[in-house]
TORKOL-4160 file (C-alpha; in steps of 0.2 Angstrom, whole numbers, padded with zeros to 4 digits, m for minus):
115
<pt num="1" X="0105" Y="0093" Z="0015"/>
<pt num="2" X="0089" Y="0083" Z="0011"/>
<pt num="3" X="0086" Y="0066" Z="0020"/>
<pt num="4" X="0083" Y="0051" Z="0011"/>
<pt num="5" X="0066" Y="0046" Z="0008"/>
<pt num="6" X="0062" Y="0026" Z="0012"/>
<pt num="7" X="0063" Y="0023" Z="m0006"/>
<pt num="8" X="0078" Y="0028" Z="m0007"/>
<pt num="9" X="0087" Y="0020" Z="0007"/>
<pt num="10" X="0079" Y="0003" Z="0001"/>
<pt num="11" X="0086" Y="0004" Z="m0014"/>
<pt num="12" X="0103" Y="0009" Z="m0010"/>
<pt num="13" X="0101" Y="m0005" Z="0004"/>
<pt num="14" X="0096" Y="m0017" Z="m0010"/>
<pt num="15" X="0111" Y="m0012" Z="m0019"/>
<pt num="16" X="0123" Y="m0014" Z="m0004"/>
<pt num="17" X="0117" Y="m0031" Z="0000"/>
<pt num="18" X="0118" Y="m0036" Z="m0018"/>
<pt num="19" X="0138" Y="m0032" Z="m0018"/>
<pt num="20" X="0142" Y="m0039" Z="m0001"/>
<pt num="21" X="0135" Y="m0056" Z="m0011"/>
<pt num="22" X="0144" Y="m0053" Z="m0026"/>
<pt num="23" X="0130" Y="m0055" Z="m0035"/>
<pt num="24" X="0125" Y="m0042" Z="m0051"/>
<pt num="25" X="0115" Y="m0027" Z="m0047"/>
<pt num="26" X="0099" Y="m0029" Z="m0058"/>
<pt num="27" X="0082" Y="m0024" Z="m0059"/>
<pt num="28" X="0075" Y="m0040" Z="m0054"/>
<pt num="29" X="0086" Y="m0042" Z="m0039"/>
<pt num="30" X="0081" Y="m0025" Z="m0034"/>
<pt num="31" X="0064" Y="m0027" Z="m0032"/>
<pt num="32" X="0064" Y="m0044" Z="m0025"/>
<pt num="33" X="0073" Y="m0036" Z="m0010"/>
<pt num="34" X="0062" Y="m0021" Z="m0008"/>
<pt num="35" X="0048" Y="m0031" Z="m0009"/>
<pt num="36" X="0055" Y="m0043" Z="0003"/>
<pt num="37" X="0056" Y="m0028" Z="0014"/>
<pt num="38" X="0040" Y="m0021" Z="0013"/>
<pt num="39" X="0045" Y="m0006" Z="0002"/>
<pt num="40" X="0036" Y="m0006" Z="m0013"/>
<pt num="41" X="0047" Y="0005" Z="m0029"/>
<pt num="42" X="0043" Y="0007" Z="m0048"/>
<pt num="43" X="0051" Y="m0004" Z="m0059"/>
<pt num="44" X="0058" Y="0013" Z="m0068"/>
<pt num="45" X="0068" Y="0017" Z="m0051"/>
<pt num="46" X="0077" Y="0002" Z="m0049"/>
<pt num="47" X="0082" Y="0003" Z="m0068"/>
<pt num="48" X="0090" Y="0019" Z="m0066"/>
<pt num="49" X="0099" Y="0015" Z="m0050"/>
<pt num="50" X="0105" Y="m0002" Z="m0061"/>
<pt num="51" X="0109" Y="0012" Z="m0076"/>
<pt num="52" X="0120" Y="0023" Z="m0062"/>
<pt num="53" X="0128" Y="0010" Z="m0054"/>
<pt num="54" X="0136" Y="0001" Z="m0071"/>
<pt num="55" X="0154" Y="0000" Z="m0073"/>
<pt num="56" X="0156" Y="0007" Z="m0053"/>
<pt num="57" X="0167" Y="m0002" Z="m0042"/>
<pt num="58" X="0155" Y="m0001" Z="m0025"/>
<pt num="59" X="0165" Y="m0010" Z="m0015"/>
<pt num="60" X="0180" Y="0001" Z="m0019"/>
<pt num="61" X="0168" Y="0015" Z="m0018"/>
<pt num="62" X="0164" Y="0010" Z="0001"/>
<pt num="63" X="0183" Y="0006" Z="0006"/>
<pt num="64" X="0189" Y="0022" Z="0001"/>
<pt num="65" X="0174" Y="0030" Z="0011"/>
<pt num="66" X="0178" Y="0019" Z="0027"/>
<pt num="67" X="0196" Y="0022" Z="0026"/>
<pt num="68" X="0193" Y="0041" Z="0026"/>
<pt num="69" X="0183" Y="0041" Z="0039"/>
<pt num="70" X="0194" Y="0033" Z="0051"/>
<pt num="71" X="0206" Y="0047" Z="0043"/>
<pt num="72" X="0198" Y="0060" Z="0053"/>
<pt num="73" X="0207" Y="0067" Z="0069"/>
<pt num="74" X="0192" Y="0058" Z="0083"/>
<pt num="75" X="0182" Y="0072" Z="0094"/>
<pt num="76" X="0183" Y="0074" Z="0111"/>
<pt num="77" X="0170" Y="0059" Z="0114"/>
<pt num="78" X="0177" Y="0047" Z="0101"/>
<pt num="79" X="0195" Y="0050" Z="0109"/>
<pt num="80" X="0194" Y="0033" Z="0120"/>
<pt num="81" X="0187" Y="0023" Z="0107"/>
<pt num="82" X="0195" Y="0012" Z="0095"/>
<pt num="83" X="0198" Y="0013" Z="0077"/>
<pt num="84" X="0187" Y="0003" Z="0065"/>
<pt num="85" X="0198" Y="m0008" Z="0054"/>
<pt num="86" X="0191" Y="m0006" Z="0037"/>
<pt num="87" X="0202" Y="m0017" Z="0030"/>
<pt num="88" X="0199" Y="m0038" Z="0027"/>
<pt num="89" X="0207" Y="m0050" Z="0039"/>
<pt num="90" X="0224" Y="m0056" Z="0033"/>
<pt num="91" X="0221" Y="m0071" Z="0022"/>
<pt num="92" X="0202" Y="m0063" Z="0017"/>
<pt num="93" X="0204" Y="m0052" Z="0004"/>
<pt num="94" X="0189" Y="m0059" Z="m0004"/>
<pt num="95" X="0177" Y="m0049" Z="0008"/>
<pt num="96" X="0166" Y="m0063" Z="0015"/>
<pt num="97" X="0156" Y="m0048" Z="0025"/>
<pt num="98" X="0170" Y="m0045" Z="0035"/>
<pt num="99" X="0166" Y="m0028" Z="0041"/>
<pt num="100" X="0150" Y="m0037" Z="0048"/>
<pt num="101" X="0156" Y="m0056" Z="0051"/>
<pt num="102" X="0139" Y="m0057" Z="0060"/>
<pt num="103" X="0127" Y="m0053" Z="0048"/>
<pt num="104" X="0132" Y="m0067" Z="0037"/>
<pt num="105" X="0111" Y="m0069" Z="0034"/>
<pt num="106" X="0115" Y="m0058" Z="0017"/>
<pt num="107" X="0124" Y="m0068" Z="0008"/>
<pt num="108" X="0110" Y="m0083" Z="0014"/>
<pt num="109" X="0097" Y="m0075" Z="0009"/>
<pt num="110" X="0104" Y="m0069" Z="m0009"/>
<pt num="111" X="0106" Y="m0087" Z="m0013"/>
<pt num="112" X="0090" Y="m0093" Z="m0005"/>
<pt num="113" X="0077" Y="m0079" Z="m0010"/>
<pt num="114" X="0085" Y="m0067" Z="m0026"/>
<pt num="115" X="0098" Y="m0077" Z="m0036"/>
């Protein structure tokens, strides 16, 4: 399998932070980010990415990738480690970044810089 080029990953990084701030995945917004990360994309990129993601339910997308992760039996050095919860906090449902309570700084910047 072939590794993401950098383009890629800030993209699909753009994207990912666009969802966790429940904002819409557009062009615009895609480029502010890579920008703001010092990747530089063509216009035509971010489109497509916009044109693939449509009518997707990435958050539901994600869960269901979490949840079977924490599916598989754990190896022989994951065996004293625990589980990750991929599931909100009772009473959070809404998702608020709760897989990454301390990197509330997306949703800040989302409002501040892109939206």
């Amino acid at each position: 399998m072939q590794q993401a080029t950098p383009t890629e990953l800030a993209t699909t990084y753009a994207a990912l932070i666009l969802v966790d701030a429940e904002s819409a995945i557009t062009p615009d917004k895609l480029l502010a980010l890579t920008s703001a990360a010092g990747v530089e994309i063509e216009p035509v990129w971010a489109a497509l990415l916009v044109a693939a993601l449509e009518g997707k339910n990435i958050k539901a997308i994600m869960l269901a990738t979490l949840n079977a992760a924490n599916d598989v039996a754990p190896g022989p050095a994951d065996a004293d480690s625990e589980p990750v919860d991929s599931k909100a906090p009772d009473g959070d449902s809404d998702s608020e970044s709760y897989l990454y309570p301390e990197c509330q700084w997306t949703t800040d910047f989302m409002k501040e810089e892109c939206c």
